[in-house]
TORNU-307604 format. One record per residue: z, y, x of N, C-alpha, C in turn; residue in one letter. Coordinates in steps of 0.02 Angstrom, whole numbers, plus 32768, in hexadecimal, padded with zeros to 4 digits. Layout:
ZYXZYXZYXa ...
//
This chain:
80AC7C2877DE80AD7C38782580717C1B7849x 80537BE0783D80227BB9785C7FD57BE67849x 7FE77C0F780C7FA07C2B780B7F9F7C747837x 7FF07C86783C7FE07CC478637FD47CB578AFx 7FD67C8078D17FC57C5379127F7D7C4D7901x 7F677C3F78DA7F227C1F78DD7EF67C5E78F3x 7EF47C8978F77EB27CAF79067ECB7CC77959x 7EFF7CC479747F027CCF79B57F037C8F79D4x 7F157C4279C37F097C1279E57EC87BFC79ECx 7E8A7C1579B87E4C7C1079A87E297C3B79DCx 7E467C8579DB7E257CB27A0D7E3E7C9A7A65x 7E727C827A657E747C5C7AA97E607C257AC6x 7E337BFA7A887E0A7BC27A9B7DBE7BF97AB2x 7DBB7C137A7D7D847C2A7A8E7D707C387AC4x 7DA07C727ACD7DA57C8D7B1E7D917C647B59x 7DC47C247B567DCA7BF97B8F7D887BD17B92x 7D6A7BB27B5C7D1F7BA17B417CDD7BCE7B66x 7CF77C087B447CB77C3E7B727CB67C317BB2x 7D097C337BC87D0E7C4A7C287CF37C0C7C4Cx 7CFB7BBE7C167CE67B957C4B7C9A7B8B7C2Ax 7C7A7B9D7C107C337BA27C047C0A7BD27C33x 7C257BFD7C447C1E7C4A7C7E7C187C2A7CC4x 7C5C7BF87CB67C4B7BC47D177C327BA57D1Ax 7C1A7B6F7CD77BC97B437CE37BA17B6E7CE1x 7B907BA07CD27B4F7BB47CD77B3E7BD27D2Cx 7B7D7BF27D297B867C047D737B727BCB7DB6x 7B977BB07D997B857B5A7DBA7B3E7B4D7DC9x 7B1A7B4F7D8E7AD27B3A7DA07ABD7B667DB3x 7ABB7B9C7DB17A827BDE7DC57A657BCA7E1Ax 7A217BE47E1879FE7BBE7E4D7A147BDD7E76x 7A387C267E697A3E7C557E947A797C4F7ECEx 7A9D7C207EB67ADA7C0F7ED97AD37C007F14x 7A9F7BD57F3F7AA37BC77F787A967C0D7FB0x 7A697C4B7F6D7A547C7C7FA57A9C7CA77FA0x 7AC67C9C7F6A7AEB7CD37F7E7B3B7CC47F97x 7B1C7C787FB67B657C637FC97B537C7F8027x 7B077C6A80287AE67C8A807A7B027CD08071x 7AF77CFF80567AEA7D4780617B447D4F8057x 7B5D7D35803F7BAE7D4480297BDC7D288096x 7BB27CFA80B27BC47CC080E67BAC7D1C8121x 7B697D40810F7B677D5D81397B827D948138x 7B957DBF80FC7BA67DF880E67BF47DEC8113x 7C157DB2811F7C5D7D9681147C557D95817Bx 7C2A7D89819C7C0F7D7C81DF7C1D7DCA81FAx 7BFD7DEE81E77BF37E3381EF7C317E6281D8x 7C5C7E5281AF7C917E7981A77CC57E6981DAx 7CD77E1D81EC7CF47E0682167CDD7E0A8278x 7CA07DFE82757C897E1882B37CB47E4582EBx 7CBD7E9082CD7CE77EC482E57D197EB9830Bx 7D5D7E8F82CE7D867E6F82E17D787E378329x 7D757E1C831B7D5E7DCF83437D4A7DF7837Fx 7D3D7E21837F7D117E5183CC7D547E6F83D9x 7D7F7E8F83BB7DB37EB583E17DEB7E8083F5x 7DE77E4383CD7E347E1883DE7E157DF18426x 7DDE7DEF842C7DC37DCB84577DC07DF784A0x 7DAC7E2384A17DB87E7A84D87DF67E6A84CDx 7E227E7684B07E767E7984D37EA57E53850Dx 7E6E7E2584FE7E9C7DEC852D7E737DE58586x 7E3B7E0D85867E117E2D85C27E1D7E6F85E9x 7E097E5186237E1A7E9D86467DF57EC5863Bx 7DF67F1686467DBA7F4E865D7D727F288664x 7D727F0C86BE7D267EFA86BC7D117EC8868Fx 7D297E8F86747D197E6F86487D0A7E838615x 7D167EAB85E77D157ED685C37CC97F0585B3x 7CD57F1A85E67C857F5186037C577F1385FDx 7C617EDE86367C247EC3862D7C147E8B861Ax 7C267E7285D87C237E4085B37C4E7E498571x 7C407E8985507C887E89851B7C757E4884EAx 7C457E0E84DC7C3E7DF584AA7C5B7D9D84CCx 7C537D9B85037C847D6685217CB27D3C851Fx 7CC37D1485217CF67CFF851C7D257D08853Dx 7D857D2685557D807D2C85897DAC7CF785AFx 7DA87D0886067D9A7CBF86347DF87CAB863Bx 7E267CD9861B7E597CBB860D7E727CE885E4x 7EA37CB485C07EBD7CD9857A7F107CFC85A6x 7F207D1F85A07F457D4985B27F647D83858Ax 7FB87D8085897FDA7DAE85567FE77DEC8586x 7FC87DF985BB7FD47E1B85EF7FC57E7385C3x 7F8F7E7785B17F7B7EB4857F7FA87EC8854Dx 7FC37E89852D7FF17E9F84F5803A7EB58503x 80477EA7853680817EBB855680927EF78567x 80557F128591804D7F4985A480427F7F8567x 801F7F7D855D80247FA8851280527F9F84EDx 806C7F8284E480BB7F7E84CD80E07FA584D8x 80F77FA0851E810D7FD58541810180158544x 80D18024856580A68066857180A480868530x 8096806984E980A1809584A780DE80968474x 810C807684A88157806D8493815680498442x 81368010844781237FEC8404815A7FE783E5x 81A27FDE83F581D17FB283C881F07FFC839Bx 81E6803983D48210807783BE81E380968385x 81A180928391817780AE8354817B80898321x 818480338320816B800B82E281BA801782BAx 81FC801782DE8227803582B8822F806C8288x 821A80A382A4821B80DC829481DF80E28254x 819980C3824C818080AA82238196808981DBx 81C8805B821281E6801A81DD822A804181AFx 8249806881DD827280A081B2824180D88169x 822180EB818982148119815681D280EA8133x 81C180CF812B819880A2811581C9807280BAx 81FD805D80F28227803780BA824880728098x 828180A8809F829380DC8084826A80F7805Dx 823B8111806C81EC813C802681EB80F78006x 81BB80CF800F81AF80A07FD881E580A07FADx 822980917FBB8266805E7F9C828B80AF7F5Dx 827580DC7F82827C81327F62824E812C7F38x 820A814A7F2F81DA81477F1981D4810F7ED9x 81E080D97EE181F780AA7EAE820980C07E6Fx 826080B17E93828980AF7E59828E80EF7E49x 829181357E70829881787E45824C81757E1Fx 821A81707E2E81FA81767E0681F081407DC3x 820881187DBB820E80DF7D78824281157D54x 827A81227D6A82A881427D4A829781987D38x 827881B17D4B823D81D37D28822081CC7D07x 81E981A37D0681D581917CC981EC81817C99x 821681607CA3824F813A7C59825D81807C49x 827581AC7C6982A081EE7C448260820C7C1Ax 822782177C2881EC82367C1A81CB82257BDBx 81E281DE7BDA81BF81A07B9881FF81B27B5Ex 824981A97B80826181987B3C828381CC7B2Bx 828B82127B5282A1823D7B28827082797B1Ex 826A828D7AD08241829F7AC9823482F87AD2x 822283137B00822A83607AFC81E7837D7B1Bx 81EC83AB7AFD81C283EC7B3081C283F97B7Cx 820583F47B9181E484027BCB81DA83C37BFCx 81E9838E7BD781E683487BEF819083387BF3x 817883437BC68129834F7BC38118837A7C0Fx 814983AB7BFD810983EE7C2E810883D07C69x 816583B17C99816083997CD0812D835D7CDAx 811583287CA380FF82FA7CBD80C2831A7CBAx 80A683317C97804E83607C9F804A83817CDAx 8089839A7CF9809083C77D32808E838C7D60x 80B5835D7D6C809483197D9E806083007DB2x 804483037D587FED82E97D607FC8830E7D84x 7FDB834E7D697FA483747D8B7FA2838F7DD3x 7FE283687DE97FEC836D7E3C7FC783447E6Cx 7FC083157E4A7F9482E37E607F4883117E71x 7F3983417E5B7EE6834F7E487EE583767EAAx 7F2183937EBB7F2C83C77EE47F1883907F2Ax 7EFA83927F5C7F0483717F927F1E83937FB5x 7F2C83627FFA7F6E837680367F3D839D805Fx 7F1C839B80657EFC83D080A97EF484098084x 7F02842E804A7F04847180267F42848C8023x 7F80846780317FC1847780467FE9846F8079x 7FB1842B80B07FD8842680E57FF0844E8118x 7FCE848781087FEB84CF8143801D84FD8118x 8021850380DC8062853380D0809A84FC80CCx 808B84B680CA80C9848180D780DC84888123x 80BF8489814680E9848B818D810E84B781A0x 80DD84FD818980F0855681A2815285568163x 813D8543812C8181853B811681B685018129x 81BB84DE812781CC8494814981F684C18190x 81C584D281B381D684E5820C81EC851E8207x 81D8854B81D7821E857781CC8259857681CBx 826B854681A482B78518819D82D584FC81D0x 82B784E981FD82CC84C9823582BE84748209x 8289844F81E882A8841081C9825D83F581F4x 8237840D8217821383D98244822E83B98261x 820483888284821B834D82B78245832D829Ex 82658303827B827582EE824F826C82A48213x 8264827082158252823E82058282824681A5x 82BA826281B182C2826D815882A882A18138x 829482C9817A82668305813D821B82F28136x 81FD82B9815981BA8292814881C7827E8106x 8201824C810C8214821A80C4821C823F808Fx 823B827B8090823582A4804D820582CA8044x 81CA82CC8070817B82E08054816D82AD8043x 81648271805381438233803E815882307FF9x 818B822B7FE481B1822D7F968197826B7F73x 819682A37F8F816782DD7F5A812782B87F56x 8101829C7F8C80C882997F7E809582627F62x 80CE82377F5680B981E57F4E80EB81DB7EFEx 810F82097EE3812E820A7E95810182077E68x 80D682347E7180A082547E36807782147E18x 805F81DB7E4E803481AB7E31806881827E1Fx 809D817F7E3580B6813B7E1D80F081457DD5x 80E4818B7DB9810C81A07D9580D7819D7D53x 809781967D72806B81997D34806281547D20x 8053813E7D60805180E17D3E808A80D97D1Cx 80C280DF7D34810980BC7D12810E80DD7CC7x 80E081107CC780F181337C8080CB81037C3Dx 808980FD7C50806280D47C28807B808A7C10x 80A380757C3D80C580307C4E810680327C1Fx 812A80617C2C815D80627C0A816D807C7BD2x 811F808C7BA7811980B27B6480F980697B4Cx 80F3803B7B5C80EB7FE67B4B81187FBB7B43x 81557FE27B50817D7F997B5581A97FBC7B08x 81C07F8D7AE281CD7FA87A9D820D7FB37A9Ax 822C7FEC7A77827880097A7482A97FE37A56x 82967FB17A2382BF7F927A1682E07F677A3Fx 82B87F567A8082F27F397AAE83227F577ACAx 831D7F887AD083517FC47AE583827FE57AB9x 83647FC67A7583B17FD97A4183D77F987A43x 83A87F6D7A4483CF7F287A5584137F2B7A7Bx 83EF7F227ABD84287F317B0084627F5F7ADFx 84377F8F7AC3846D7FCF7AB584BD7FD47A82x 848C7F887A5584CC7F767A1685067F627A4Ex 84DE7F437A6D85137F047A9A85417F307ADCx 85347F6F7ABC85557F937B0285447FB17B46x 85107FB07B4884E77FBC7BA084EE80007B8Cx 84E6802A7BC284F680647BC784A0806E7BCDx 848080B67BE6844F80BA7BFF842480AA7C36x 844480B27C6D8440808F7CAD844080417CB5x 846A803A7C8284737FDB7C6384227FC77C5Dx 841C7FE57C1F83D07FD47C07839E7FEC7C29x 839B80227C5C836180167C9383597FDB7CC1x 83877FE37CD883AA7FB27D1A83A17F557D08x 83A47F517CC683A97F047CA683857EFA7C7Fx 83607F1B7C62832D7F2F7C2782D37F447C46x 82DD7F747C45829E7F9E7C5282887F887CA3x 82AB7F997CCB828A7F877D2682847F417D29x 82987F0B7D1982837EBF7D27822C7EC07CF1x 82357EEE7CBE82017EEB7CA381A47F0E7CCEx 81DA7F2E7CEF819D7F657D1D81897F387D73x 81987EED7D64818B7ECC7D9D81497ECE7DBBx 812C7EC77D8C80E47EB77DB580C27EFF7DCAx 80C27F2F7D9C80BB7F797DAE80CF7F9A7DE0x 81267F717DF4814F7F8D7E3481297F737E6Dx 81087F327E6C80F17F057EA180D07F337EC7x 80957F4E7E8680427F7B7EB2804E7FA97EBFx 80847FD97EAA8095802A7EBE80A880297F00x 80E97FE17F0D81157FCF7F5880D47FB97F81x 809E7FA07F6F80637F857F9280397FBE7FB3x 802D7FE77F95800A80197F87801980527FB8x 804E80707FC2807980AF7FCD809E80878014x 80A68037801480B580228060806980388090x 8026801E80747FEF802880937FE6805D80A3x 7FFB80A0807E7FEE80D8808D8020810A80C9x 806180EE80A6807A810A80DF809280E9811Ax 808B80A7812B80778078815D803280B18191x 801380AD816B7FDA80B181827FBD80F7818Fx 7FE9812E81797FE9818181767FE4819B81B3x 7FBA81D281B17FCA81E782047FC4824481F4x 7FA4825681D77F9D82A881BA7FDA82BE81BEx 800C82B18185804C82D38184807182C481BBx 8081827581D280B18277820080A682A18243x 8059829E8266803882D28286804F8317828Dx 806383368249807E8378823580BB8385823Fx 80E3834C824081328354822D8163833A826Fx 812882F78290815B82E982BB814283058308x 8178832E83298152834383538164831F83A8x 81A1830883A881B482E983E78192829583E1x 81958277841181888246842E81C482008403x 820182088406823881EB83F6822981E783A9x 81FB8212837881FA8208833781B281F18317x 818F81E08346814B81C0834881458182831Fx 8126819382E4810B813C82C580DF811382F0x 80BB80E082D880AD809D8305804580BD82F4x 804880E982C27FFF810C82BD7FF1813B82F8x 802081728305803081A88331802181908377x 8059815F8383805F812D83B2801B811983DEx 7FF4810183AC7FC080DE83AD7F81811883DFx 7F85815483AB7F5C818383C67F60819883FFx 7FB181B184057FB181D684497FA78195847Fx 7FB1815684637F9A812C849D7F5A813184B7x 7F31812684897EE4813B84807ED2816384B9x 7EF4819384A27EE081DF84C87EEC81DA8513x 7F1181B585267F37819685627F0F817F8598x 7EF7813185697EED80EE858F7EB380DA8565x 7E7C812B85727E35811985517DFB80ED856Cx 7E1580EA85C07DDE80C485F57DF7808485F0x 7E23807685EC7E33802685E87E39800985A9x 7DED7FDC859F7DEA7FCA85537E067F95853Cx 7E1A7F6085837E3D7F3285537E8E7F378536x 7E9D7F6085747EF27F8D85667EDE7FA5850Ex 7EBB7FD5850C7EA67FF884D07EA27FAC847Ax 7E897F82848D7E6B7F56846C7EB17F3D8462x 7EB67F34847F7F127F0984907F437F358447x 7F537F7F84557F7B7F9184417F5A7FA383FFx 7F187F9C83DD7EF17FAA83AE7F167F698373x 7F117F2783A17F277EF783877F607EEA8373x 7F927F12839D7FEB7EFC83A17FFA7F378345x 7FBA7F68833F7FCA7FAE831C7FC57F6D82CEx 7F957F6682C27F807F4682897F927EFD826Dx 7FBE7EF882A67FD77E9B829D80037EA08252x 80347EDF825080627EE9820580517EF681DCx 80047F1B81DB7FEA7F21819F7FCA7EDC8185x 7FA67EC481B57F9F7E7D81AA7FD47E53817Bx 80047E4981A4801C7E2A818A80627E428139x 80557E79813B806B7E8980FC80327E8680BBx 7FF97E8B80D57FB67E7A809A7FBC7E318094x 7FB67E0680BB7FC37DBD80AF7FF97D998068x 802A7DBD8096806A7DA0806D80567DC0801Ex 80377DF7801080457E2A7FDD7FF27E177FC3x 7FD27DF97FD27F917DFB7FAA7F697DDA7F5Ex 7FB37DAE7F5A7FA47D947F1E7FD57DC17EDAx 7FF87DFC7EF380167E357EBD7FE77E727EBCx 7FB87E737EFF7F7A7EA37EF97F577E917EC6x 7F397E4D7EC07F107E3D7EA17F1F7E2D7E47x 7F597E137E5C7F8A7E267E047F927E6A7DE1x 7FA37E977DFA7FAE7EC47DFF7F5D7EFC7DDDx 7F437EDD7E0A7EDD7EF07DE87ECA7EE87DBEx 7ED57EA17DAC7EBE7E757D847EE87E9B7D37x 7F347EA87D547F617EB97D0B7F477F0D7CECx 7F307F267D2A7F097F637D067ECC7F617CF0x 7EA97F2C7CEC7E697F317CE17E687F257C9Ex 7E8B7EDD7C977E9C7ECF7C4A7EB97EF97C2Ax 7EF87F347C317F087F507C057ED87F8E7C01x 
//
C-alpha cells in the first residue's frame, strides 16, 4: 500500500515545491513595485464612478450641477427616502425577491434531477432530449422574444409574475442541466448500489447520495441565475405590464424616465437599486471563486 501512496504523495510535494518556488520568484521580480502602482490605479478608476454617484445622492439638484465631485455640505437620507417612495422600493424588491427565489430554487433542483435521469438511464431518446437542451442554448432570446409574447398574450398568461417564473425555468434549465450532467457522470455508481443494497429507494439516493454531492456546482448555478434574474429587465419588460407587478429593475427605469432632472433623487435611487446585488456578491464571493477555480481544474 505505501508504494501505491508513493507516487501521489511525491507528486503533491512536488506540486506544493513548484507553487512556493513560483512565489519567491514572484517575490523578487523587480517588476512588482510597477505593477502593484498600475494594479493601485487600474483599482482608482474602476471605483471612481461609484464614489461619484454615492457621493451625488446625498446632495441636492444645485449641488449636484455645480460641483458633482464635492463633497456634500450635509449628509442627508432625505434623497433616499424619497426615492423610496416615489419608486415604491419595498413593492418592487418583493416582487423581485419572489420570483428571484422561486426560478433559482426551480431551476436547481428540476434541473439536477434531469440530469441524473439523462446520466443514469440509458436510452435514445434520453440522448436526443439532452442534445435538444444543448442546442437550445445556441438560440438567443431576442430571436423568440416576439412570438413569446404574441403567444403568451394570446392566452391571457401576461402580467403575471408566475408566468415570468416559468419562462425563467424554460430558459435558465438548459445550462444548468448541462453542467449537472458532466458532474454527475463523475460521481461513481457504486455508491448508489450501495445505498441501494441498504434499501433507499430512488429519490432516497438522489436526495442523500447524489445532491449533497452536487454542492459546490449547486453554489455557482444558485449564484449565477440569482445575478441574472436579479438583475433581468428584457423579459420582465415583456411580460409584466401593470405597475403592481414591477421588479426593482423595471422600477428603477420607469423612475428614470420620471425624475430625469433631479440627479441627486436619481443617484439616490441608483444606489437603493444595487445595494442587494451588492450585498448578495459579498456574502457569495468566496463560492464564485470556488466554483471557478473547480472548473478550471477539472
Amino acid at each position: 500500500m505505501n508504494s501505491d501512496k508513493g507516487p501521489i504523495v511525491l507528486g503533491r510535494m512536488s506540486w506544493e515545491s513548484a507553487k512556493r518556488r513560483s512565489v519567491r520568484i514572484l517575490d523578487k521580480s523587480p517588476f512588482r513595485p510597477v505593477r502593484f502602482i498600475v494594479l493601485c490605479i487600474v483599482f482608482c478608476l474602476y471605483v471612481f464612478p461609484f464614489l461619484l454617484v454615492l457621493l451625488n445622492s446625498f446632495k441636492e439638484k444645485t449641488a449636484v450641477i455645480s460641483n458633482p465631485v464635492a463633497l456634500p455640505q450635509q449628509w442627508s437620507l432625505s434623497n433616499y427616502l424619497d426615492a423610496m417612495e416615489k419608486m415604491d422600493f419595498l413593492h418592487s424588491f418583493f416582487n423581485s425577491l419572489i420570483i428571484t427565489v422561486l426560478s433559482v430554487g426551480l431551476i436547481t433542483i428540476l434541473s439536477a434531477m434531469t440530469a441524473y435521469i439523462f446520466v443514469r438511464r440509458k436510452s435514445k431518446w434520453n440522448k436526443f432530449f439532452f442534445f435538444l437542451m444543448v442546442a437550445a442554448m445556441i438560440i438567443p432570446f431576442q430571436a423568440i422574444m416576439i412570438p413569446l409574447v404574441k403567444i403568451y398574450g394570446s392566452v391571457g398568461l401576461l402580467n403575471s409574475k408566475w408566468a415570468l417564473i416559468y419562462m425563467y425555468i424554460g430558459f435558465g434549465s438548459s445550462l444548468a442541466v448541462f453542467i449537472y450532467h458532466g458532474l454527475i457522470k463523475s460521481i461513481p455508481v457504486e455508491l448508489e448500489e450501495a445505498a441501494m443494497i441498504d434499501g433507499c429507494t430512488r429519490i432516497q439516493i438522489f436526495f442523500k447520495i447524489v445532491w449533497p454531492l452536487l454542492k459546490p456546482t449547486t453554489m455557482t448555478i444558485v449564484i449565477l441565475n440569482v445575478l441574472w434574474i436579479w438583475n433581468d429587465f428584457l423579459l420582465p419588460s415583456l411580460v409584466l405590464i401593470s405597475p403592481e407587478q414591477r421588479t426593482l429593475p423595471l422600477s428603477t427605469f420607469y423612475f428614470f424616465g420620471t425624475y430625469s432632472v433631479d440627479y441627486g433623487l436619481l443617484m439616490a435611487g441608483l444606489v437603493v437599486t444595487i445595494i442587494p446585488v451588492m450585498i448578495v456578491y459579498f456574502f457569495t464571493q468566496k463560492h464564485i471563486i470556488a466554483g471557478v477555480m473547480q472548473g478550471s481544474i477539472k
